[in-house]
C-alpha positions as CSV (number, residue, x, y, z in Angstrom):
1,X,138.4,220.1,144.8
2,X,140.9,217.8,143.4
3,X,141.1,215.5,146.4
4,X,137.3,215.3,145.9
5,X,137.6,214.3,142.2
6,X,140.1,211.9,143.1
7,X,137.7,210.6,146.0
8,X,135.2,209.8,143.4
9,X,136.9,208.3,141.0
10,X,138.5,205.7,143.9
11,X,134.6,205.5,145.0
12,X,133.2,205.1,141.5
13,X,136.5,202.0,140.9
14,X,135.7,200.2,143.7
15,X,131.9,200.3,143.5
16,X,132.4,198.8,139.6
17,X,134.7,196.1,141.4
18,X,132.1,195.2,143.8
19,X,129.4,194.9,140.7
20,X,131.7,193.3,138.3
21,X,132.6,190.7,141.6
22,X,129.0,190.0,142.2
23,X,127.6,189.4,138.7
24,X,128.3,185.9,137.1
25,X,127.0,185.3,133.7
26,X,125.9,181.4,133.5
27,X,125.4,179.8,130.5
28,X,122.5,177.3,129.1
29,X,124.0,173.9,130.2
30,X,125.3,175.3,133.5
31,X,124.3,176.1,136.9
32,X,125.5,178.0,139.9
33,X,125.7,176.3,143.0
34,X,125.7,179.0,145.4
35,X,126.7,179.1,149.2
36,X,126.7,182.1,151.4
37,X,128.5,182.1,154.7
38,X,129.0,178.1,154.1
39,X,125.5,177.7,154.2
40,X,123.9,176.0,151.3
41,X,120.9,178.9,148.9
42,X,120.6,176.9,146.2
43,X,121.7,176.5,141.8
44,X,121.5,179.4,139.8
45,X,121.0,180.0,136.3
46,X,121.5,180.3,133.9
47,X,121.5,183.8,132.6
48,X,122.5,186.4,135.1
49,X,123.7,185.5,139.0
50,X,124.2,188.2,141.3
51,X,126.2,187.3,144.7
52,X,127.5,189.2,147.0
53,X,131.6,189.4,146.8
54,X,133.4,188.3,150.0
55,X,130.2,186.9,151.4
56,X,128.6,184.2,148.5
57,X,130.8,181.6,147.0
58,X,129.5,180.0,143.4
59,X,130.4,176.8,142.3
60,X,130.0,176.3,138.4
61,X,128.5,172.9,137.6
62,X,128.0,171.7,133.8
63,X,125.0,169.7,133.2
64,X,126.6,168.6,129.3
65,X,127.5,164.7,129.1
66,X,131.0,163.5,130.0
67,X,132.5,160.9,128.5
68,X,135.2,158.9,130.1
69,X,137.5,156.7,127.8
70,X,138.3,153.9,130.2
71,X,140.9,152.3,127.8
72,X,143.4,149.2,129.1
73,X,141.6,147.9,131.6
74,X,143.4,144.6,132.4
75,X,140.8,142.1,132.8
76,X,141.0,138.4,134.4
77,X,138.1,136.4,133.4
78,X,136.3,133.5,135.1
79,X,138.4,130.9,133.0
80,X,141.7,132.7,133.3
81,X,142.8,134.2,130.5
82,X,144.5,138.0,130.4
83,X,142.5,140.5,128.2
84,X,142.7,144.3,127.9
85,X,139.3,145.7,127.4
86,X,138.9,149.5,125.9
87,X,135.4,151.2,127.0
88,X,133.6,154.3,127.1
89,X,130.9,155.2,130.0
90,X,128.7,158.5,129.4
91,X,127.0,160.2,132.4
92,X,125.8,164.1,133.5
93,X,124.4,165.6,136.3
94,X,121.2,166.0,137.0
95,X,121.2,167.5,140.6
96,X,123.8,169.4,140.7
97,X,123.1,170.6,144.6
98,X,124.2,166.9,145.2
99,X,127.4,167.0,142.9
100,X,128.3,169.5,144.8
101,X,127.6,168.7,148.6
102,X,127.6,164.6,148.2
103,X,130.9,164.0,146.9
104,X,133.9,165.9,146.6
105,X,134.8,165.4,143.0
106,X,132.1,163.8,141.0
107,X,133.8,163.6,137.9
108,X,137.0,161.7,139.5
109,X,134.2,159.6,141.5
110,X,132.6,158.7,139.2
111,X,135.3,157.3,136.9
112,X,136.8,155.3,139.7
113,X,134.1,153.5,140.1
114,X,133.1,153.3,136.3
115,X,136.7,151.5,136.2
116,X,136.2,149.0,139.4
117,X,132.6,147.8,138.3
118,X,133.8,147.7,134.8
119,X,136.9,145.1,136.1
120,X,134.6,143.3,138.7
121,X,131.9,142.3,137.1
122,X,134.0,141.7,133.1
123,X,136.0,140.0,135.7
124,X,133.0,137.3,136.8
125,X,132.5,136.7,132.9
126,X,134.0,133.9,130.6
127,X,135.7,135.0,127.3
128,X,133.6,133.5,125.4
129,X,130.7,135.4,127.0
130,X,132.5,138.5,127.1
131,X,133.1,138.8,123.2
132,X,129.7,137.5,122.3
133,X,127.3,139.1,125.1
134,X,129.0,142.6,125.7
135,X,125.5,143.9,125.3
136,X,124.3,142.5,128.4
137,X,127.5,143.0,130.4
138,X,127.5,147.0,129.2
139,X,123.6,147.0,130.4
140,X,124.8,145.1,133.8
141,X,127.3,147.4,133.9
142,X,125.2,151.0,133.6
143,X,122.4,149.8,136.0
144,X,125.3,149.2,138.8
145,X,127.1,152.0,138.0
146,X,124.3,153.9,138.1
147,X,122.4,152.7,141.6
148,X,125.7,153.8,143.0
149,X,125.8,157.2,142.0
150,X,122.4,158.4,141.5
151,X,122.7,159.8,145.4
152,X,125.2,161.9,144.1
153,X,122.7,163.6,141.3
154,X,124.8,162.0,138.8
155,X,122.6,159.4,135.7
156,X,124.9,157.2,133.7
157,X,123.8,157.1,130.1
158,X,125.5,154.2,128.3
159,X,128.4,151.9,128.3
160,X,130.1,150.9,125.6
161,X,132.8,148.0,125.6
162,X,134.5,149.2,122.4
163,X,137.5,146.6,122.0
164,X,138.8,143.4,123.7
165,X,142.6,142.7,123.3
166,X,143.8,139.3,123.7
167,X,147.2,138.1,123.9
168,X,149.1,136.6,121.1
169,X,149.2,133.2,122.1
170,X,145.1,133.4,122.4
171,X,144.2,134.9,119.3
172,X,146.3,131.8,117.8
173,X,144.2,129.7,119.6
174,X,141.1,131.3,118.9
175,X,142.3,131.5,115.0
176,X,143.2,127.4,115.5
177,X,139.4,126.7,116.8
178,X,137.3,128.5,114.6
179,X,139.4,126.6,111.4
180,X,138.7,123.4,113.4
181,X,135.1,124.4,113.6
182,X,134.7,125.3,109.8
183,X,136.4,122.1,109.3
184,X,134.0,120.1,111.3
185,X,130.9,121.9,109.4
186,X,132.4,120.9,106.3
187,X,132.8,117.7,107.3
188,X,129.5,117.3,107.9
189,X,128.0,118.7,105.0
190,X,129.7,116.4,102.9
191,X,128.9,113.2,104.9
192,X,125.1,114.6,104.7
193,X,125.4,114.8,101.1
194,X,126.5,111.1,101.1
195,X,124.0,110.1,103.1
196,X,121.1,111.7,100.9
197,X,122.8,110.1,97.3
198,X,123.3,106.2,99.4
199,X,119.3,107.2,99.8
200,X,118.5,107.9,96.3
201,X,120.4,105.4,95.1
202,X,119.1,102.8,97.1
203,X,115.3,104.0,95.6
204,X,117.1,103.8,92.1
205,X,117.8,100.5,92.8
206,X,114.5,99.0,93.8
207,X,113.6,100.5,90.9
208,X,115.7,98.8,88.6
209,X,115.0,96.1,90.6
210,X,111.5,95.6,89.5
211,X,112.2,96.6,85.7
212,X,115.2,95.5,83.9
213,X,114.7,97.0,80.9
214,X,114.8,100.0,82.8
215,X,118.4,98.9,84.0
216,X,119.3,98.1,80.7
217,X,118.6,101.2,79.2
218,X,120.1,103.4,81.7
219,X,123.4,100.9,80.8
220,X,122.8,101.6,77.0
221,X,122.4,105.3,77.5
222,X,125.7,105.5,79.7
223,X,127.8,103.6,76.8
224,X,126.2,106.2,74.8
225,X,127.7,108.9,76.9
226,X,130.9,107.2,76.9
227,X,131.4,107.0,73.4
228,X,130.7,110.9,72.9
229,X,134.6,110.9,73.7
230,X,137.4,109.9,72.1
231,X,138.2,106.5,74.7
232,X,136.7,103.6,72.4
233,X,137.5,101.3,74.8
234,X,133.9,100.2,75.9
235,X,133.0,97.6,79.1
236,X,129.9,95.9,79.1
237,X,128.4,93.1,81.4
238,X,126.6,91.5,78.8
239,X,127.4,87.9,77.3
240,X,124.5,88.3,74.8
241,X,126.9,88.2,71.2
242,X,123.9,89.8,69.4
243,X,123.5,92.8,71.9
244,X,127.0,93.2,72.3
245,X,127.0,93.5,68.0
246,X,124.2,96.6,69.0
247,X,126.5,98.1,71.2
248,X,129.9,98.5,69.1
249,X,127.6,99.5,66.5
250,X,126.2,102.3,68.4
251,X,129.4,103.2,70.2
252,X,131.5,103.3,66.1
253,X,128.1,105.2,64.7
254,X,128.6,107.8,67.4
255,X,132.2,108.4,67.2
256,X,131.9,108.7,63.1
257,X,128.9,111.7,64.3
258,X,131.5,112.9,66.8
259,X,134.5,113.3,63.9
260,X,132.3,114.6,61.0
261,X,131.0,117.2,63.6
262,X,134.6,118.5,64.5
263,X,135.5,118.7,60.7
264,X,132.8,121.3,60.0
């Protein structure tokens, strides 16, 4: 009676083994790639798998997105200069019966060549392009990336270049060229602004031109100005004695205003 006990416990253990072995639990954003005798049934899940122990094989596959931080990649470009360029690329499976059976490690794959399209084709690209157009290049970069490895049930997401780090001596350069540039700009502003007051004053002139009372009174209204300070030292073109008389007068009368003004 007791080896019979004992005979069912040992039968009862080892049938739990076999059900515990042959029950997977797979979760939402996994699935079971299951191969029985080496021969290829299918992905499971998720939910509840059942293989058969000894026999089936299941290969867990997650269908989140991976992100690979491709940082330092050393970069020659077209016009040879040295540049370290930080990057991310995104990608998940979407077949993951060819993740499993078309390469042998998709993940380490597909970051390989992430990194070798990522320093070919940056490679093929000026500086200058590659820190103003790095939209395009990312874009050039995912469709390439992507044609390569959509046999392997794998779809690249995005690319992002997220930094490019230039040596020393070039961001001194770089620095010494945009300072030249802002100088030119100004530069040019101000020789603009000459060349717009030579034009009015040139239509000021044919103005006066044809009116010289005009003239004159633009010469009275100036001496005015200048007499508003304290400098009573007054220069005039006129020979006239009588209108010369006019202007001292005018220049003492407003200096008296001026004084009587600052004593109140």
């Amino acid at each position: 009676m007791t080896y019979l006990i004992f005979g069912l416990i040992v039968l009862f253990g080892i049938i739990l083994f076999i059900l515990m072995a042959s029950i997977k639990i797979v979760k939402e954003y996994e699935r079971a790639v299951v191969f029985r005798l080496g021969h290829l049934l299918g992905a499971k899940g998720p939910g509840l798998v059942i293989i058969a122990p000894g026999v089936d094989r299941a290969q867990i596959v997650d269908l989140r997105t991976i992100t690979y931080d491709a940082r330092m990649i050393k970069i020659i470009t077209r016009d040879n200069i040295r540049c370290d360029v930080d990057s991310f690329v995104y990608f998940h499976v979407t077949d993951p019966i060819k993740a499993v059976c078309e390469v042998e490690d998709y993940i380490v794959a597909t970051q390989m060549l992430a990194k070798t399209v990522l320093r070919d084709v940056l490679g093929h690209a000026e500086l200058d392009d590659l820190l103003i157009k790095s939209t395009e290049f990312t874009e050039q970069i995912q469709k390439e990336i992507d044609e390569i490895t959509d046999p392997w049930g794998i779809k690249v997401s995005s690319v992002a270049i997220s930094d490019v780090l230039l040596p020393e001596g070039m961001q001194r350069a770089i620095a010494k060229q945009a300072e030249a540039e802002r100088e030119k700009r100004a530069r040019i502003i101000v020789a603009e602004g000459e060349y717009i007051a030579a034009e009015k004053m040139a239509q000021a002139a044919e103005v006066y031109s044809k009116s010289p009372i005009t003239l004159k009174l633009r010469e009275l209204q100036t001496l005015t100005d200048i007499a508003r300070e304290k400098n009573l030292v007054v220069v005039t073109s006129t020979t006239d004695l009588k209108e010369l008389g006019n202007i001292v007068a005018m220049a003492s009368a407003t200096a008296d205003m001026t004084k009587q003004d600052k004593k109140k």
